[in-house]
N, C-alpha and C positions, 0 to 999 in steps of 0.2 A: 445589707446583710449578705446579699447570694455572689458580691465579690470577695465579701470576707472570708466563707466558706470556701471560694474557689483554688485557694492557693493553699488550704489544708490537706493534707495529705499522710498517711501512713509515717514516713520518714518527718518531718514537723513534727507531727503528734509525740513520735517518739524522741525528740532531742527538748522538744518540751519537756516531758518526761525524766529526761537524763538531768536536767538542769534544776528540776523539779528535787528529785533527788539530793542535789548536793547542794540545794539551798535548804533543807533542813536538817542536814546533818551538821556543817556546815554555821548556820545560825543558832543551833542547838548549842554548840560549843559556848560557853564563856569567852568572851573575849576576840572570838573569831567573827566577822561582821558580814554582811551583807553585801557592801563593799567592798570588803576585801576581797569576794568570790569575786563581783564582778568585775573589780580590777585583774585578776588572773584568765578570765577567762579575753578578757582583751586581747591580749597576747597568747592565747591559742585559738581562737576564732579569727586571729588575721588574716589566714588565708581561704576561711570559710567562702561560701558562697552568703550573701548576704541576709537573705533569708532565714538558713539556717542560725545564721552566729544569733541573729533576733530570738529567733523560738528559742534557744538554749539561754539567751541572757533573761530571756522575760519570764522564763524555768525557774531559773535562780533569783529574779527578785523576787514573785511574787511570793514565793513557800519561804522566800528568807525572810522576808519582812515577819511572817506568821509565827517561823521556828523559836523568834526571838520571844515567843510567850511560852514556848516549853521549859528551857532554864527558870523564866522568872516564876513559874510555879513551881515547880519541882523543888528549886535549890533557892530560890529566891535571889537569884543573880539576874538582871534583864540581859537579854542578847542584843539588845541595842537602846540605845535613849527613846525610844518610843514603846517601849515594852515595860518601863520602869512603873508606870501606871498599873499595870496587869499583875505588877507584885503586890500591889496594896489590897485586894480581895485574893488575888488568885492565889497566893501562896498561905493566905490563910486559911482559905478552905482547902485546902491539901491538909493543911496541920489538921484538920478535921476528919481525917481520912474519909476526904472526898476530891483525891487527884484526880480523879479518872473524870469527875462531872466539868470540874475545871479545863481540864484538854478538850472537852466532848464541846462546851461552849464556847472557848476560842477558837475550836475548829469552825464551828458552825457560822460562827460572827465574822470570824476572818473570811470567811468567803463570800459569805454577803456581803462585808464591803470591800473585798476586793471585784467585787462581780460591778456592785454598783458605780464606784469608782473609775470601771472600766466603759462601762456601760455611758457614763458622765462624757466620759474623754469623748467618745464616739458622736455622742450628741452635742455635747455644749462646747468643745475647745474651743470655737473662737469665740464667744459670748463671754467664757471666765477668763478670757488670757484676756482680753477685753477689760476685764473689772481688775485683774492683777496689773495690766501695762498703768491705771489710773495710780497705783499708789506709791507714795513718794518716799524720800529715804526718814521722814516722820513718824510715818504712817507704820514704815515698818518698823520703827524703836517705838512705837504705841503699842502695835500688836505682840511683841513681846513683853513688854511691860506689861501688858494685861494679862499674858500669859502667867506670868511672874505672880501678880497680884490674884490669880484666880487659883493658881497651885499653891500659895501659901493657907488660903483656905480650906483646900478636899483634904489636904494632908495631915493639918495637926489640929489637934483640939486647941493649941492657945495660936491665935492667928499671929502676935508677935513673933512665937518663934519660926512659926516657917516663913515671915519675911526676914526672922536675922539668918536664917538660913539661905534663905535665895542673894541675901546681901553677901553672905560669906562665896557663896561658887562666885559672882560678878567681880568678887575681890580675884579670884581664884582664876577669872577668864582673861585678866589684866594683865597677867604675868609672862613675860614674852615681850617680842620687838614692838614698838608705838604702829599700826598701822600704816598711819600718815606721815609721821616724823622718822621713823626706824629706827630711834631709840630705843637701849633696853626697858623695861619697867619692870620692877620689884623682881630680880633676878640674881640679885645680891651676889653677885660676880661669878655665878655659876652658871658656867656656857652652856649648859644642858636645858638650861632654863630659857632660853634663848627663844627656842622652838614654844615655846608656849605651855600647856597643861596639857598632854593627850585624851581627850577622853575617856577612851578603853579604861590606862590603870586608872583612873577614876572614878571611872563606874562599878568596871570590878574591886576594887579597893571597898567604896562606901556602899557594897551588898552582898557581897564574895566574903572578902577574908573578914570582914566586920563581923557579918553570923559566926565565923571560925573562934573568934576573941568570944564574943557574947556566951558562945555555950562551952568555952574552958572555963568563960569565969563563973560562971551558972553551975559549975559541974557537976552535966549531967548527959559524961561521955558515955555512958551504957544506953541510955534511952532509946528507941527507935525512932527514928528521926518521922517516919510516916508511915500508916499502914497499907498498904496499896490491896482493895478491894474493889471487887466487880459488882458495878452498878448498873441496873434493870433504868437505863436512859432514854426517853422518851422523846420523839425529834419535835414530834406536834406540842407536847409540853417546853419543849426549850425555844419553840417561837412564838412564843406568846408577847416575847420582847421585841417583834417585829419593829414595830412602831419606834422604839428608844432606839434602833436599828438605824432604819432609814433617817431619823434624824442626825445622827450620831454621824453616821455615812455621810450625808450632808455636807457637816462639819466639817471632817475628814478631806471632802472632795474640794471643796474651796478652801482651805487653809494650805493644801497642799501644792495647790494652783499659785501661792506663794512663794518665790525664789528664798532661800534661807529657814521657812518655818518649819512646814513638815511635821512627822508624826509626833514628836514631842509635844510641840503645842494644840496640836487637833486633838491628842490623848486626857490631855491636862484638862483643855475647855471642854470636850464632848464629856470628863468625867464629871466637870462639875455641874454641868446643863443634866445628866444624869441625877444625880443626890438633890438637883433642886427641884426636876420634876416627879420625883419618884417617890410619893408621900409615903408610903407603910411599907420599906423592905421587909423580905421572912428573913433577911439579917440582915445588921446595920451596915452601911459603908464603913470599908476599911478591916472588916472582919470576915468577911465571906460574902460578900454581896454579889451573888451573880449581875445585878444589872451593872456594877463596875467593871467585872469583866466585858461586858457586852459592849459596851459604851468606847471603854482602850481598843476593843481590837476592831471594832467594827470600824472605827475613828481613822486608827491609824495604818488600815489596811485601803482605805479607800482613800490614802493620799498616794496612792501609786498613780491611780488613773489620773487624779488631782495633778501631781507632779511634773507628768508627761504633758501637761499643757501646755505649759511653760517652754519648756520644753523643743516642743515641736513646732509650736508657730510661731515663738519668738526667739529659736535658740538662744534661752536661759535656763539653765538647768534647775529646777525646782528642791533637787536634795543633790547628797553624794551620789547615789547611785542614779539619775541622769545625769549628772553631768559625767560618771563615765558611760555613761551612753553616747552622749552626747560625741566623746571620744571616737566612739567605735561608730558611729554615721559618717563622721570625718576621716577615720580609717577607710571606710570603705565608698569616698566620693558622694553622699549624701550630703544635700546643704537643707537643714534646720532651716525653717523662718514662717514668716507671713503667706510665703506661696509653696510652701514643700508640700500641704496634703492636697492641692492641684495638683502639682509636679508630677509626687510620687504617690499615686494611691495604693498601689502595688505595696509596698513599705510600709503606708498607715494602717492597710488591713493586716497586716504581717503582724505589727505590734497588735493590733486589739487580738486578733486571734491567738497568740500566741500567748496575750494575759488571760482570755476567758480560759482557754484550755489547760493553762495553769491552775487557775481557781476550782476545776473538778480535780488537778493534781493533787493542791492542798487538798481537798477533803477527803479526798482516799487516803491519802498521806496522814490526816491528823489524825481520822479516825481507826485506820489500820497499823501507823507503825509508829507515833505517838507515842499512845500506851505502853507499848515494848520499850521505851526507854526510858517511860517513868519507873521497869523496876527498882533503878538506883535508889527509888526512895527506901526500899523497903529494906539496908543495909544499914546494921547498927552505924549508929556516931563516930564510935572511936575508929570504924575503918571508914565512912567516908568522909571523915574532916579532912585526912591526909588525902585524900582523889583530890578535894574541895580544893585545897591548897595551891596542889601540882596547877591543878586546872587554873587557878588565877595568877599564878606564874608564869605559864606558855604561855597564856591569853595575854598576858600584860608583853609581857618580853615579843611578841609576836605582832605587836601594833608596829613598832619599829625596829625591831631588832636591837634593842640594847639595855644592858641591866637596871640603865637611872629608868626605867618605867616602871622594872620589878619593884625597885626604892620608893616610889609614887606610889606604886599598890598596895605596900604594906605602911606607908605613912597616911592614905586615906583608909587604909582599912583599920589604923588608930583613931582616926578622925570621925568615921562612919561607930565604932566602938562608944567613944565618948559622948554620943550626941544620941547615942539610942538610950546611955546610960540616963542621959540627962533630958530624955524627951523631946529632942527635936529632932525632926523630920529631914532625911537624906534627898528625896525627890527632889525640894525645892531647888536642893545644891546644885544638884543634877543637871536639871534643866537650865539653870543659869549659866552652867558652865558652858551647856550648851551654844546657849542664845546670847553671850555676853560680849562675842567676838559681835557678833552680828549686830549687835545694839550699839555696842560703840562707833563701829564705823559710821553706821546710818545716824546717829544722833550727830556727831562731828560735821559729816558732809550737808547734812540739814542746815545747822548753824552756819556753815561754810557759803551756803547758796542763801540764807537768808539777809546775811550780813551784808551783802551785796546791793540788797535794797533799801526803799526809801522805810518801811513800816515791817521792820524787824518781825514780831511779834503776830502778826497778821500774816507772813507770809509763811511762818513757820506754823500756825493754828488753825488760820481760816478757813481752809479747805473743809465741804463734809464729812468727806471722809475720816479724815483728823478729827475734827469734829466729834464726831461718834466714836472713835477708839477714845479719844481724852475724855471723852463722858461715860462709856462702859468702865475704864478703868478707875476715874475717883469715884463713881457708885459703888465697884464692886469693897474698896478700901473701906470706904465709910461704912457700908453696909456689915463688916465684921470688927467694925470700934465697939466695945463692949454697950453703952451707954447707947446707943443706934439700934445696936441689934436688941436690948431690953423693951425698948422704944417701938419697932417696928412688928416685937412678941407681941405686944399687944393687943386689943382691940381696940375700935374707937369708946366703944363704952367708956373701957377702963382710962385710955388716957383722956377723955373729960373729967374724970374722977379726979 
């Protein structure tokens, strides 16, 4: 700890700070990503001192990762696929006008697990890059399938339809060049389609313009969309959730330590490890339940430190935003691996310090300047539909620069429309689309290395680790077949009866 400290400094502290700054304004945006900062700031930190460019990038992930749960309460837009979770309570306890307790808990939770997270890195990277190097390209089409099969669960009350919904985004992730083959698929001769499904107009499509459709057709453009009042928030009462916390953080720090997974599926699983242990919310999941909040951000803020493991001992980048890190090491003559935190300790403590003194940036940030941009709630409808609008057309247009995204935006924001109409759950979409790229290659290359051998089937299964995902994931299926779940209501009494 007293090298970590050694290389902080007034000028650090403050580009920490700077960077702190524009990772929440920044992720606050609809459409504008975490990523995308830190891809800019690449190419302005190239001629930084090396140090420096770190404190200013570790600025900007850490309060971007956070900012992405301002939007999803507020407007019910996520600022990033890992924030999509944080809509499912967060923005309904806003409708409750109670934004203010909403911000006050994801501030508080984002920093716990971003604290933790970092805390993780410091102590265990090579013990979890350790358990991450063990898993195969199976293991990872297991871990999202589970992901898949555990979000079709917290999301909807009939479990069919959030798996035909998780089915529709894997349809949806298909679209675009074969991996392997580099044929087109389902692209229906439209070169645009080429490139694949961007995420962005996706996400803002199926939670952005979808609300826009839902409350013309509802019309009920005079309403006040939320009331923003000031609540007497107590810190001692909002950690009482410690515990759901540090497990949740947990979750977070090893899923993250996953090359591909990251906060979408740490968000998903800590949410629903949440709703299982949490027998009497003072309200139910999905309607205001702070312990879902707590559960999404604490999760998906503690795959930062998660991330960087990967990362750092085995230059593999854990999400988008290491692997532009990963970029700016190589920019700046740093080699990523197995022997870089011997190498360079100088650099490793650079990163931890620069994410702890981020993680007091978030809380001043959420707790002081938050708020100030949840006034937007408090603007009738009929003037911020049209902000709402704008906002998902730069945000869309602004993933790639060109209008077939805005076209993407407003055709899932018919699709996000249709599907609230008729009661299925957008999340699962979500995340599929996510994790659909990622599932196919790894299921393929699976098959591709199994085929090879003499016992098929065993070489593709037997492993533990397999093992165990293929037995979490047909438990967690069976477990919401209606006739299982009646079944497992019971007590023994009654089923001898």
């Amino acid at each position: 700890m007293l090298e970590i400290l050694s290389i902080v400094d007034i000028r650090f502290i403050m580009l920490v700070f700077v960077g702190s700054v524009a990772g929440l304004f920044v992720g606050s945006i609809p459409g504008l990503s975490v990523s995308m900062a830190t891809a800019l700031l690449v190419s302005i930190t190239y001629t930084w001192n090396t140090t420096d460019a770190l404190a200013t990038i570790m600025g900007v992930y850490v309060v971007g990762v956070f900012s992405g749960a301002v939007s999803a309460i507020l407007i019910n837009i996520p600022g990033a696929p890992s924030s999509v979770v944080t809509t499912l309570d967060g923005y309904p306890l806003a409708h409750r006008g109670e934004s203010h307790k909403a911000l006050f808990y994801a501030t508080i939770y984002s920093f716990i697990g971003s604290l933790f997270g970092l805390i993780a890195l410091w102590l265990l990277a090579k013990p979890v890059s350790n358990i991450a190097l063990k898993f195969t390209p199976m293991d990872y089409f297991l871990l999202a399938l589970f992901g898949l099969a555990t979000v079709g669960s917290v999301t909807s009350k009939n479990y069919t339809k959030g798996l035909m919904s998780a089915a529709l985004g894997l349809t949806v992730s298909m679209i675009g060049l074969d991996p392997i083959m580099g044929t087109p698929r389902m692209t229906f001769n439209v070169s645009d389609l080429q490139a694949g499904i961007a995420i962005v107009p996706a996400l803002v499509g199926l939670f952005g313009f979808s609300e826009v459709l839902s409350v013309i057709y509802d019309n009920n453009l005079e309403q006040v969309v939320l009331q923003l009042t000031k609540m007497k928030l107590s810190v001692k009462e909002s950690l009482k959730h410690w515990k759901l916390a540090l497990y949740s953080s947990s979750i977070g720090t090893v899923i993250g330590a996953l090359p591909g997974a990251g906060g979408p599926v740490a968000a998903f699983i800590s949410y629903n490890e949440a709703k299982r242990i949490t027998k009497n919310p003072k309200i139910p999941f999905g309607e205001g339940a702070v312990e879902g909040i707590v559960a999404s951000e604490s999760s998906n803020n503690a795959c930062i430190g998660g991330a960087l493991i990967p990362m750092l001992t085995l230059a593999v980048p854990g999400d988008a935003v290491t692997a532009i890190l990963l970029s700016v090491f190589y920019v700046h003559g740093l080699k990523p691996g197995p022997m870089f935190i011997k190498e360079s300790p100088e650099m490793f403590n650079a990163i931890i310090a620069g994410g702890i003194i981020a993680c007091f940036a978030l809380l001043v940030l959420g707790l002081l300047v938050a708020p100030k941009i949840s006034k937007v709630i408090s603007v009738p409808k009929n003037i911020l539909l049209p902000i709402v609008v704008v906002l998902c057309v730069i945000g869309s247009f602004a993933c790639n620069n060109r209008l077939f995204d805005v076209i993407l935006m407003f055709m899932f924001g018919l699709i996000g429309f249709l599907m609230r109409r008729f009661d299925y759950p957008a999340a699962p979409m979500v995340l599929a689309i996510v994790l659909g790229g990622m599932m196919d290659s790894n299921f393929r290359r699976a098959v591709s290395l199994a085929s090879s051998t003499d016992n098929m089937l065993l070489s593709m299964f037997g492993r533990p680790i397999t093992i165990v995902l293929l037995t979490l994931t047909i438990l967690i299926i069976l477990s919401n077949i209606p006739m299982v779940k009646k079944l497992l209501s019971k007590t023994p009494l009654e089923i001898n009866k």
